[in-house]
N, C-alpha and C positions, 0 to 999 in steps of 0.2 A: 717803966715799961709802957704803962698807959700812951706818954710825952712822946715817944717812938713812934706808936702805933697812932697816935694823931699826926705826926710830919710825915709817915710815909702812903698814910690816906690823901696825902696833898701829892696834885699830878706832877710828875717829873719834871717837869719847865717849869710849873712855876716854883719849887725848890729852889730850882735851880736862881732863875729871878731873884728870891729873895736872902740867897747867899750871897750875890752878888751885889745886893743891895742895901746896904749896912751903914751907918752913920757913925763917923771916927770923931771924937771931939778933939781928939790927940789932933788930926790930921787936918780937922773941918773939912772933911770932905765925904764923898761916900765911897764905902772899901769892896773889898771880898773878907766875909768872915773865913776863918780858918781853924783847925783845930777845935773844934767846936762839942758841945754837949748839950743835951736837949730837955729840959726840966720841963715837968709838970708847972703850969700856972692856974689860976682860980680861971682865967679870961681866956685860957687854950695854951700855948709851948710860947717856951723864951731857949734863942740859942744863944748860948753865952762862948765864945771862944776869943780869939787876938785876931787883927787886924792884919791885913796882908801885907800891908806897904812900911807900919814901923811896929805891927809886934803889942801896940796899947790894947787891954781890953776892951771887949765891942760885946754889943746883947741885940740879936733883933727879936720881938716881941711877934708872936703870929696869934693873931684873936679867931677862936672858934666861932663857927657861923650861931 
């Protein structure tokens, strides 16, 4: 609940940014997360969902100020 209420504290563009900005290793390249879920971290939220383009798991890491 906390993990929420810190990603939706973040302004809508840049959300949006950093779903969009996501590093595939599957792919080497950088994705669109997708499907995603938003965990509690010690350093701020981690999104953890799949990859747009083949589906591998992906996590972007977003550090609290």
């Amino acid at each position: 609940m906390e993990a929420n209420k810190r990603w939706l504290s973040i302004p809508k563009e840049i959300r949006s940014r950093l779903i969009n900005n996501v590093f595939c290793t599957n792919c080497s390249d950088v994705t669109t997360i997708e499907s995603f879920t938003i965990e509690d971290a010690r350093f701020g939220v981690v999104l953890k969902g799949k990859c747009k383009k083949c589906g591998h798991e992906v996590a972007r890491v977003i550090e609290s100020e």
